[in-house]
C-alpha positions as CSV (number, residue, x, y, z in Angstrom):
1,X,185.3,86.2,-58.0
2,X,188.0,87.0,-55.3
3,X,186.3,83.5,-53.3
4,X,186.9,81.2,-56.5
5,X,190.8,82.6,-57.3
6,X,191.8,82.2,-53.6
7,X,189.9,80.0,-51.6
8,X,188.7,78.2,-54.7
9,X,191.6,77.1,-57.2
10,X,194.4,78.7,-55.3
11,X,193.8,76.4,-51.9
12,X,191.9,74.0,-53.0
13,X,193.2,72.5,-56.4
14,X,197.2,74.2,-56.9
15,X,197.8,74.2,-52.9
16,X,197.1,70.2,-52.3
17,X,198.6,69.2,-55.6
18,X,201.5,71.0,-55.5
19,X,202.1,69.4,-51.8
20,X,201.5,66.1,-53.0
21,X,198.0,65.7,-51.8
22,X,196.0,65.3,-55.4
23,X,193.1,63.3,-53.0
24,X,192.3,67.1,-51.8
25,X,192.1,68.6,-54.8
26,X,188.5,69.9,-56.1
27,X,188.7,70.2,-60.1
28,X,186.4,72.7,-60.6
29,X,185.8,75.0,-64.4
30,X,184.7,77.6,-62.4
31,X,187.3,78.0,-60.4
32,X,189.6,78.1,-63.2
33,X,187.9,80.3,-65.4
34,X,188.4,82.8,-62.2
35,X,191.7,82.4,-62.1
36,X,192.4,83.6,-65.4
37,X,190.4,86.3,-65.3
38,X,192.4,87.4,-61.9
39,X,195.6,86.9,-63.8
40,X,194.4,88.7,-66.4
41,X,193.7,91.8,-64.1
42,X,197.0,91.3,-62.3
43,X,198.7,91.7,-66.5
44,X,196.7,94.6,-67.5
45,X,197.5,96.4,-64.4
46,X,201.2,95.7,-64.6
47,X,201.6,97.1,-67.9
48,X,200.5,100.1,-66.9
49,X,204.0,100.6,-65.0
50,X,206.5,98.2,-67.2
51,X,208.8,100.3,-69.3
52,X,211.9,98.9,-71.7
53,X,213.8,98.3,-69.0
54,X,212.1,97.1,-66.1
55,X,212.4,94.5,-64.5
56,X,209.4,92.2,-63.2
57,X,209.9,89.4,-60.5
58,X,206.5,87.5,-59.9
59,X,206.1,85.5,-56.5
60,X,203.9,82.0,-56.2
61,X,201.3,79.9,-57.5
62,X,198.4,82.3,-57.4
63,X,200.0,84.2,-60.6
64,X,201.6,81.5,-62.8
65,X,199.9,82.2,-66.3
66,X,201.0,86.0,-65.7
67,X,204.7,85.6,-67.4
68,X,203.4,84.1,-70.4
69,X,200.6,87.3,-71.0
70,X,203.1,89.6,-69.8
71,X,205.9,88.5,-72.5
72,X,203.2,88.3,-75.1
73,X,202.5,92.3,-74.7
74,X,206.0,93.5,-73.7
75,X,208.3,90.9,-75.0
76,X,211.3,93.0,-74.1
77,X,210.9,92.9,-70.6
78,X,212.7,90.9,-68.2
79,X,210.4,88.7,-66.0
80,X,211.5,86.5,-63.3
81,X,209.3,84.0,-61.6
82,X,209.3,82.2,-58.0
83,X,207.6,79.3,-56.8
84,X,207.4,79.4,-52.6
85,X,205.6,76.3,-52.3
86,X,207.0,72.7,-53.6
87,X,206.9,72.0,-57.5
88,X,205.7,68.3,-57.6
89,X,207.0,65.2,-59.4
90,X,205.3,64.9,-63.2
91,X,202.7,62.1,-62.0
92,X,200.9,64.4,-59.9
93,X,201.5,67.8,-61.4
94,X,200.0,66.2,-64.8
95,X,196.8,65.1,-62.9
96,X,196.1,68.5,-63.4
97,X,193.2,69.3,-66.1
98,X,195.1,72.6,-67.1
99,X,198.8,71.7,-66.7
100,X,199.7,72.6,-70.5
101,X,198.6,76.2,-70.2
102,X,200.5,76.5,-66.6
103,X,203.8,75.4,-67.9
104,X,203.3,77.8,-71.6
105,X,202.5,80.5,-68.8
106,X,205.5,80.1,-66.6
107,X,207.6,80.1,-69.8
108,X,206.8,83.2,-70.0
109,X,209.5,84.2,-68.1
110,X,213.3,84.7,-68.6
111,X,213.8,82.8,-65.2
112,X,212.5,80.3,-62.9
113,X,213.7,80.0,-59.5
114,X,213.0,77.2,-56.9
115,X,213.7,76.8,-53.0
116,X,215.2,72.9,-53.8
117,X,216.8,70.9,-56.5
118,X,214.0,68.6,-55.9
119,X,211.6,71.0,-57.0
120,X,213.6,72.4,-60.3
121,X,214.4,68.7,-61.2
122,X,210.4,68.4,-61.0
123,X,209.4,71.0,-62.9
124,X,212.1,69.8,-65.3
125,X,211.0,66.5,-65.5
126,X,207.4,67.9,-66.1
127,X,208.1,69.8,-69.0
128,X,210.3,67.2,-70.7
129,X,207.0,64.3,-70.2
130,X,204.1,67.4,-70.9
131,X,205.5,69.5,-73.5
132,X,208.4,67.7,-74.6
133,X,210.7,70.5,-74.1
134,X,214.2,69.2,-73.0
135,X,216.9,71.5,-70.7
136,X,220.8,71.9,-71.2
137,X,222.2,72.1,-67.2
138,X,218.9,73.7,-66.4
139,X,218.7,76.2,-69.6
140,X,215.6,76.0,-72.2
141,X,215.6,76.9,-75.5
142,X,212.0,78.3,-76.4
143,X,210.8,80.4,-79.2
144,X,214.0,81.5,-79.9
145,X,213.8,82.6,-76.1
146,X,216.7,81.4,-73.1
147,X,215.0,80.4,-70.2
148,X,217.4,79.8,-67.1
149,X,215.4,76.9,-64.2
150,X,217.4,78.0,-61.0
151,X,217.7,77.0,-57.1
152,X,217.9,80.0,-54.9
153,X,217.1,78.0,-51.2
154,X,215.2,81.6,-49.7
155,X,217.0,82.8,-46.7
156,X,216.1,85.0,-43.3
157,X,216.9,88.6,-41.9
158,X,219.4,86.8,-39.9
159,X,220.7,89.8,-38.1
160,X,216.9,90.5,-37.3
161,X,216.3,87.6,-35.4
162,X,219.7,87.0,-33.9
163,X,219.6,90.5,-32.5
164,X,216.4,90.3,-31.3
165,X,217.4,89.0,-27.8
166,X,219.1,92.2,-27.0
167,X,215.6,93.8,-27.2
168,X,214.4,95.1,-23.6
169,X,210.5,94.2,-24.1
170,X,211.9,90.5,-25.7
171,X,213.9,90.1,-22.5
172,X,211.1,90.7,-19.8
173,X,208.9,88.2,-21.9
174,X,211.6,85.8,-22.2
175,X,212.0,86.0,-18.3
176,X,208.2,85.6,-17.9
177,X,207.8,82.4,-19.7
178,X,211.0,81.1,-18.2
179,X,209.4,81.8,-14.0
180,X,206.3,80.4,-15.4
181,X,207.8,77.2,-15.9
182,X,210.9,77.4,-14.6
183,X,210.8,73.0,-13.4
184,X,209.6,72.2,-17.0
185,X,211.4,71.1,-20.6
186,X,209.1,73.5,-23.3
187,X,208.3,72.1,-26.3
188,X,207.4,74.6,-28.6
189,X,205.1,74.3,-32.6
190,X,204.1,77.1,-33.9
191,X,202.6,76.9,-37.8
192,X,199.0,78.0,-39.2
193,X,195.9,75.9,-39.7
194,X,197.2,73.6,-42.7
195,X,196.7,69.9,-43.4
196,X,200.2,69.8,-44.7
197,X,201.9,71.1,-41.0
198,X,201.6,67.6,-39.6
199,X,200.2,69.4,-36.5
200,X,198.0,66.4,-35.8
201,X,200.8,64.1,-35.6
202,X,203.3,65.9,-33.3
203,X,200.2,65.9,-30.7
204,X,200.1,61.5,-31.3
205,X,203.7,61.7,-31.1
206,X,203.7,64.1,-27.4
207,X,200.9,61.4,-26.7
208,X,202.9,58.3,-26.9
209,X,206.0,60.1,-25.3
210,X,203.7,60.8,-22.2
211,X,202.4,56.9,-22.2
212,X,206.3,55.8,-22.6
213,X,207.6,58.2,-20.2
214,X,205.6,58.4,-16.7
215,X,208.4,60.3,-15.5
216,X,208.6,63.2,-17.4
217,X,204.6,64.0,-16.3
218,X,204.8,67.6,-14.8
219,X,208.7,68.1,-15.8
220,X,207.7,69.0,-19.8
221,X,204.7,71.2,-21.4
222,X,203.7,71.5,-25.1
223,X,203.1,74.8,-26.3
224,X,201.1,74.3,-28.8
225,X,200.3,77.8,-31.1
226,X,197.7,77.5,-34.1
227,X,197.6,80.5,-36.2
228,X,193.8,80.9,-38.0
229,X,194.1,80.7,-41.5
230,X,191.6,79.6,-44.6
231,X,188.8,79.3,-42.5
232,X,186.6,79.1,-45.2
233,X,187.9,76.0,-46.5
234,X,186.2,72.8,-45.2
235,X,189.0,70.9,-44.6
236,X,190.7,73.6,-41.9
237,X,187.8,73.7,-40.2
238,X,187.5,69.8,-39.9
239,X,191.0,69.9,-38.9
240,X,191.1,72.6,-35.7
241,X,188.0,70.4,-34.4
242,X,190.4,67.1,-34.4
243,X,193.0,69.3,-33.1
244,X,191.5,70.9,-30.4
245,X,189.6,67.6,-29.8
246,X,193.1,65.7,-29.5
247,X,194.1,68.6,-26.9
248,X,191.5,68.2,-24.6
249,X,192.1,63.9,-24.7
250,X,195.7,64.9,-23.5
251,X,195.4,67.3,-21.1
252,X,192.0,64.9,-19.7
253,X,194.1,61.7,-19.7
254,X,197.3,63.0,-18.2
255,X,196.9,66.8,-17.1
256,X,197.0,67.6,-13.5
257,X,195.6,70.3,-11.1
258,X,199.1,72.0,-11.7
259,X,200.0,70.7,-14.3
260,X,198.5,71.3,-18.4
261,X,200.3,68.7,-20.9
262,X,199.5,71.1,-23.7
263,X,198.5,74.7,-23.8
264,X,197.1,75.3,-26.6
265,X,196.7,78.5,-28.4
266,X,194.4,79.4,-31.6
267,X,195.8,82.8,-32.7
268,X,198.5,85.3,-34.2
269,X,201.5,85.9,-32.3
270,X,203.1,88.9,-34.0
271,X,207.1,89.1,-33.9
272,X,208.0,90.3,-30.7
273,X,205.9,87.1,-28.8
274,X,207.4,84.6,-32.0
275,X,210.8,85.7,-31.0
276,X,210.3,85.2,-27.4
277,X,209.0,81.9,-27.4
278,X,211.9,81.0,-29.8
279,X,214.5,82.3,-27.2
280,X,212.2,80.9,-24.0
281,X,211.6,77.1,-25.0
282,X,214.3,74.1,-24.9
283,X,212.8,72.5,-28.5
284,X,211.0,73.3,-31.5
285,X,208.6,71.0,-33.8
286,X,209.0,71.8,-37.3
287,X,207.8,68.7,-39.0
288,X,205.4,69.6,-41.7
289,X,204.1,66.4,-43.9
290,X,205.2,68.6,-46.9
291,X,206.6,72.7,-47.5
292,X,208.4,74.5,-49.7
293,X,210.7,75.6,-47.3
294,X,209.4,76.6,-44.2
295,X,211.3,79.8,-42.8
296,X,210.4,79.0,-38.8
297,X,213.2,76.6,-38.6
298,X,215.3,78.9,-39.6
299,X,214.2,81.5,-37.5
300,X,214.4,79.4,-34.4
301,X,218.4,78.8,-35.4
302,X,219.3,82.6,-36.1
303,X,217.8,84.1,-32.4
304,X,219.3,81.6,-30.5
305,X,222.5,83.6,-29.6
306,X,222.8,81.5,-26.7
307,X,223.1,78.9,-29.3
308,X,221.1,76.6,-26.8
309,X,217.3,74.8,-27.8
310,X,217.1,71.9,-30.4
311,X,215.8,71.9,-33.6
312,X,213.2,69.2,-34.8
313,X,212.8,69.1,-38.6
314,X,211.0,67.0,-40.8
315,X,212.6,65.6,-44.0
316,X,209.7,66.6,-46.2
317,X,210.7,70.6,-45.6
318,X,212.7,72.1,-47.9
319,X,215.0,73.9,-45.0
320,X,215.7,70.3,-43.9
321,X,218.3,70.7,-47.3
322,X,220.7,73.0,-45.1
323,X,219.6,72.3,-41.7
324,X,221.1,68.8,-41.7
325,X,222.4,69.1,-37.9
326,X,218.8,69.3,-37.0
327,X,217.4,66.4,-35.7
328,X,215.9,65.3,-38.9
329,X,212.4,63.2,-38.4
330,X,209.4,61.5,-40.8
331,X,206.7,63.1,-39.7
332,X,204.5,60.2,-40.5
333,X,206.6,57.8,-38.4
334,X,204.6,58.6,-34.7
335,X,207.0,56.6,-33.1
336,X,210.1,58.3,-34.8
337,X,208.6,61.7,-33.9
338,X,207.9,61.0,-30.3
339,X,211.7,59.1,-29.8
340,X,213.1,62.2,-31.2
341,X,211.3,64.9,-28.8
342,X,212.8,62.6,-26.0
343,X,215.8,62.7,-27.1
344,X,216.2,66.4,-27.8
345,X,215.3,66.8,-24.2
346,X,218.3,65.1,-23.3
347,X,221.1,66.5,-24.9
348,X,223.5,68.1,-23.8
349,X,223.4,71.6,-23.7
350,X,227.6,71.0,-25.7
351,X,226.2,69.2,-28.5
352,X,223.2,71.7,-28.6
353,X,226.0,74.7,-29.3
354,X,227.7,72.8,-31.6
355,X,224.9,72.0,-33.9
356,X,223.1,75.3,-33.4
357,X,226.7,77.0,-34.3
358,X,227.1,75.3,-37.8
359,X,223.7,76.1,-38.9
360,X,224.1,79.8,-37.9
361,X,226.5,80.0,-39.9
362,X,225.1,78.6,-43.1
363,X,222.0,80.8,-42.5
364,X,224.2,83.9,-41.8
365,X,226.3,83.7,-45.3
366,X,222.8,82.7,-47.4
367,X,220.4,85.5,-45.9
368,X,217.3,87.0,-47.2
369,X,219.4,89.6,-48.9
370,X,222.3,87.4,-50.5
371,X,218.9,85.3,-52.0
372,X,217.5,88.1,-53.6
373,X,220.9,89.2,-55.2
374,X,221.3,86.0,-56.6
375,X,218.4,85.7,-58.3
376,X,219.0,89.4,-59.7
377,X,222.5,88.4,-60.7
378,X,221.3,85.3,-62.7
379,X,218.3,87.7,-64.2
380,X,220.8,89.9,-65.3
381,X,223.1,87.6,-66.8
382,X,220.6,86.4,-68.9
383,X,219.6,89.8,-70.4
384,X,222.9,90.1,-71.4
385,X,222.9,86.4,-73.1
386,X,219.6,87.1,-74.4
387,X,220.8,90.3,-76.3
388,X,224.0,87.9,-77.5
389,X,221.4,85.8,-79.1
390,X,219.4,88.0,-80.6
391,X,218.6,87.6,-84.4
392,X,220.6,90.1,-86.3
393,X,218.8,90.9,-89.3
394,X,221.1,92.1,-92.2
395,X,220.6,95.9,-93.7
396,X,219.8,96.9,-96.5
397,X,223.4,98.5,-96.7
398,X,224.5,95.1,-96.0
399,X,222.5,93.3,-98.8
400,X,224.0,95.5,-101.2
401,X,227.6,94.9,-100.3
402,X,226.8,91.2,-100.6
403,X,225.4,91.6,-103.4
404,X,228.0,93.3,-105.0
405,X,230.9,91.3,-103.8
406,X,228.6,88.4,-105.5
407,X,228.2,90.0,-108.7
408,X,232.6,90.9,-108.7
409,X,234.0,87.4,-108.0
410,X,235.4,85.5,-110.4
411,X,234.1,81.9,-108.9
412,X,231.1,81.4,-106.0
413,X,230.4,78.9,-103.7
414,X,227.1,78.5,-101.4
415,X,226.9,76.4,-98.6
416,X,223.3,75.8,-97.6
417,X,222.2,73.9,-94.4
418,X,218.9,71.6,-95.2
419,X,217.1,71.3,-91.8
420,X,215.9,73.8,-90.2
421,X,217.3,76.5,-92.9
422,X,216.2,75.1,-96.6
423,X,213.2,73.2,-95.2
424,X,211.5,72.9,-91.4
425,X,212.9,70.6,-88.8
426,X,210.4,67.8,-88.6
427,X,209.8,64.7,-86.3
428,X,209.4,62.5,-89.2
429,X,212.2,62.0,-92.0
430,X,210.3,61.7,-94.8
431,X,208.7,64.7,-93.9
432,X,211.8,66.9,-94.6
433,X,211.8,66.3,-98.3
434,X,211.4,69.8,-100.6
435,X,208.6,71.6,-102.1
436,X,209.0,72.3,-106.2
437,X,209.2,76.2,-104.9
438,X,212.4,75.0,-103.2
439,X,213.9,72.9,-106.1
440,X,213.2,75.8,-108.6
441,X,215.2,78.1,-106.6
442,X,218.6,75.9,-106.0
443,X,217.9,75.3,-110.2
444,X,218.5,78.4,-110.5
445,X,220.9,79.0,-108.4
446,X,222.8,76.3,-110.0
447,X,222.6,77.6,-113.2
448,X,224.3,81.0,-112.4
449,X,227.7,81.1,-113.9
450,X,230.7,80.1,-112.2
451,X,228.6,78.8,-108.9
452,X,229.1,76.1,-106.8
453,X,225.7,75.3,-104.7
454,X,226.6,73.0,-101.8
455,X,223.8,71.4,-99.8
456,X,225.0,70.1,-96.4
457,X,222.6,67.7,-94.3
458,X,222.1,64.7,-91.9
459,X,220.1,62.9,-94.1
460,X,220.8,59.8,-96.1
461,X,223.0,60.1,-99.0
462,X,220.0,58.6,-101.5
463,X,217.4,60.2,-100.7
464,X,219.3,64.1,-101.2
465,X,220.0,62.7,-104.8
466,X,216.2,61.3,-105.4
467,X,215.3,64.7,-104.2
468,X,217.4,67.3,-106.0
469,X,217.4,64.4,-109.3
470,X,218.4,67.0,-112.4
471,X,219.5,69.7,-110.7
472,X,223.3,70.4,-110.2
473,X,224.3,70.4,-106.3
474,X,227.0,69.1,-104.4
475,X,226.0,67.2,-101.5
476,X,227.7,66.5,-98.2
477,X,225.6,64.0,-96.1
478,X,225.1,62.0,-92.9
479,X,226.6,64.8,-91.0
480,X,229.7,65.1,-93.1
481,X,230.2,61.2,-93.3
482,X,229.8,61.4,-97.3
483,X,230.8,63.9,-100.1
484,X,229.3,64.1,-103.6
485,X,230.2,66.6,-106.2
486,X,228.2,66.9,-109.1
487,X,228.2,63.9,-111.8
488,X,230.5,62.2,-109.9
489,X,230.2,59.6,-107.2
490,X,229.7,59.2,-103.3
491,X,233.2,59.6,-101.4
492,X,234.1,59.3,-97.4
493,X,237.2,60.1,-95.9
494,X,237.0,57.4,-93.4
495,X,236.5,53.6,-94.8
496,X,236.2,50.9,-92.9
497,X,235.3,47.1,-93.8
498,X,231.8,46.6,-94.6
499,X,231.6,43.9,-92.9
500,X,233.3,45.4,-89.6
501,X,230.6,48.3,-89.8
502,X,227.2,45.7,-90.5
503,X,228.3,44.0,-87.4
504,X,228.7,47.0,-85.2
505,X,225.5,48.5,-86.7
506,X,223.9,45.4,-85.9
507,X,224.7,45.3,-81.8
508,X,223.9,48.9,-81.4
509,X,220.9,48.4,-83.2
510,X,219.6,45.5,-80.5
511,X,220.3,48.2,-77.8
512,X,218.6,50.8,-79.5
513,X,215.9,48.8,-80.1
514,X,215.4,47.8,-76.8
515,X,214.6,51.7,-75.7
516,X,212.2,52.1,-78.9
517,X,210.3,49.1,-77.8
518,X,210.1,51.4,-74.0
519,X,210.1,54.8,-75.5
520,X,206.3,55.7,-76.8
521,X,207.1,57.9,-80.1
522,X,210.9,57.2,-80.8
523,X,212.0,55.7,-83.7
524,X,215.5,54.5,-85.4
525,X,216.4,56.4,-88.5
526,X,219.3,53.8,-90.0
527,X,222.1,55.7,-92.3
528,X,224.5,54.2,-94.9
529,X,227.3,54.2,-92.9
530,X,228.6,55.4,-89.1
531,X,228.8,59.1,-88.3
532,X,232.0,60.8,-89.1
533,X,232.1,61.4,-84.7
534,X,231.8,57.1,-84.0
535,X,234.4,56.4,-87.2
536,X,237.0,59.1,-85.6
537,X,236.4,57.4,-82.2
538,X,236.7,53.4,-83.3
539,X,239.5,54.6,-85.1
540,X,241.3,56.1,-82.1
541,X,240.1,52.8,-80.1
542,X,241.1,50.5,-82.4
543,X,244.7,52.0,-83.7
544,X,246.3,49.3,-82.8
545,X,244.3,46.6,-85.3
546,X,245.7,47.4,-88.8
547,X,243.2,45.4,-90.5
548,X,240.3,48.0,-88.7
549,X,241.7,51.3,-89.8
């Protein structure tokens, strides 16, 4: 089971999808059926330990149907859900067999957070073209539920890595590598086995540099370190043989007796060698095709306390967002990668501080810490808004009151909102028209005594009177653009010439029609007059004709 969650739909449908390569994806029922059956575990084990007040913050794309069967069996509990990899844009996300029951499972939760605005503008997008649920500045109303979309960019342990230099062990290393190649520019990458690294391409781009430039042979090395991961996918293992295979060709063509073009590494380096190579090499190759974020570029910038060593970044990473004094590549542009390494071999070691100083200091005010407060903060908030919106349902001691202050007065009026209160909303207008249950009850409503009933709506003025025919309402209509009191006729308190209003109707109407014709499912709904809002505004405009007001 364990094989088809992980290695199965995990990294080989959500993983290439969600980085933008759908050609990698393998769509298969199997798979899926595992995956809710691990989520399932992951819900039933969970409430085991949720109380009234806890709190529940779920992490990445292995567990994205848990919000939605968490809230189903404690729908009191705050849930909070991350996304470390990229969301992707609605044309590819939707190639996805079971997209519907991944977006009803992540709105599950009471907040959604995402390392980019690229990626929350995605997801957005997604839901408004899958579900048809629309946002308000990044808030969703659903099931009487508000669900905050959020970007938190994840930050480092700053202070971790920017301290680690000091470290005794860290320093003797550093020293090592520096004596080792003490005449050489290092070039340092660093990333595990992953089609979406762009590992292959910064070896082509080294390549050409080495064809371009005869002179820097012997006075640069590529350190090249590959950490194992996924083996038992068939497209990692294709990829270390191209890599290593790619190696050998460069060190063969150009290598020396003293002298390796590329030492190449396949393993783990744990955080004391990481940190040392950070602090020992003159550049860094961060130039994944696509990632979420990618936390090693940001690494590289906090332990540099020397605030030496250059930074190259690929666009496509979501770091590339704050680290914009990087130098910022394509990684599928060979020739653009392999100018930039030359160049960051160049600089000088003034502009190096410079850049390397700004960017420490963006990464030291938005750390690892100050991320995970925000997101608490925001999750906080909205348990606070969500308790403001809660339905409060009246008392019985309440009923009675109203119903005694009812029974006392000496004259009543009700005002009674149609859509959504008196009858459903519904996406059709002819829909919306009453039931005889309905018209019975305002009938006799009407007939009480001394009452007033008062029906107010945004449909048309004629058909509220062919629908409540007999029965004796008032009506305000078209969103408070008419008024009709019982036996008497239609009033408005704005009037403007017929004429004025046909021909104003009739241009909006072309341009309306226009994003009907482009718009599958929309429709024009055409009332007796403008809305009481446009009437106030032409008035305002046009206060200066006479003959318009």
């Amino acid at each position: 089971m364990l094989e088809k969650f992980y290695n199965g739909f995990c990294n080989k449908i959500l993983w290439p999808l969600f980085h933008s390569l759908p050609s990698y994806a393998v769509y298969d029922e199997s798979y899926w059926k595992n995956y809710i059956v691990v989520n399932e575990i992951f819900c039933e084990e969970t409430l085991k330990h949720v109380t009234e007040d806890s709190v529940v913050w779920i992490h990445d794309y292995h567990l994205m149907l848990l919000p939605q069967m968490l809230k189903k069996e404690a729908p009191n509990t705050l849930i909070g859900f991350f996304l470390h990899i990229p969301f992707p844009p609605p044309e590819i996300f939707m190639q996805l067999p079971w997209k519907k029951e991944f977006l009803e499972g992540l709105l599950g939760c009471d907040l959604i957070g995402f390392h980019i605005y690229e990626y929350t503008a995605n997801f957005l997008r997604t839901l408004s073209r899958t579900l048809g649920i629309d946002h308000k500045m990044g808030e969703i109303m659903y099931q009487e539920r508000v669900i905050k979309v959020d970007t938190f960019p994840m930050g480092i342990d700053f202070d971790l890595f920017h301290n680690a230099c000091e470290k005794v062990k860290i320093k003797k290393l550093v020293n090592k590598i520096k004596k080792r190649f003490k005449n050489q520019k290092i070039v340092f990458s660093v990333d595990r086995l992953d089609y979406t690294k762009g590992i292959y391409n910064r070896l082509l781009a080294y390549e050409e540099l080495l064809k371009r430039r005869p002179d820097l042979h012997e006075k640069v090395v590529l350190i090249m370190v590959v950490v194992p991961s996924r083996e038992g996918v068939e497209h990692y293992q294709r990829m270390k043989k191209q890599l290593e295979e790619k190696v050998s060709e460069i060190n063969g063509k150009f290598g020396k007796i003293d002298w390796i073009p590329v030492l190449y590494y396949y393993r783990f380096l744990n955080f004391e060698e990481l940190v040392t190579h950070y602090l020992a090499v003159d550049v860094i190759l961060v130039t994944p095709l696509k990632d979420g974020m990618n936390l090693i570029a940001k690494e590289f910038i906090a332990s540099r306390k020397d605030q030496r060593g250059v930074l190259i970044l690929s666009e496509f990473a979501g770091s590339a967002k704050e680290l914009g004094e990087a130098f910022i590549v394509n990684p599928n542009s060979i020739s653009e990668l392999s100018y930039a390494i030359e160049n960051a071999l160049e600089i000088s070691e003034e502009e190096q501080r410079e850049r390397i100083r700004i960017m420490q200091e963006r990464l030291k005010r938005y750390d690892i810490v100050k991320w995970g407060k925000d997101f608490f903060c925001t999750l906080t908030d909205l348990k606070e808004r969500k308790i403001a919106l809660k339905t409060k349902l009246l008392t019985t001691e309440v009923i009675k009151q109203i119903k005694k202050s009812f029974e006392k007065a000496s004259s009543r009026i009700l005002f009674l909102d149609y859509d959504g209160t008196l009858v459903p909303l519904v996406s059709k207008p002819y829909l919306a028209s009453p039931d005889e249950e309905l018209k019975n009850l305002l009938k006799a409503l009407s007939n009480i005594p001394n009452t007033d009933v008062v029906i107010i709506s945004g449909r048309k003025k004629e058909d509220l009177v062919n629908w409540f025919d007999g029965i004796k309402i008032n009506f305000i209509s078209e969103h408070g653009m008419f008024i009709k009191k019982y036996n008497k006729d239609w009033e408005t308190l704005l009037h403007f010439p017929q004429e004025f209003v046909r021909e104003f109707k009739e241009k909006i109407k072309n341009i309306l029609e226009t994003y009907v014709d482009r718009l599958p499912r929309s429709f024009i709904e055409e009332k007796g007059h403008l809305s009481r809002e446009l009437c106030l505004l032409i008035k305002s405009l046009y206060k200066h004709l006479p003959q318009f007001v």
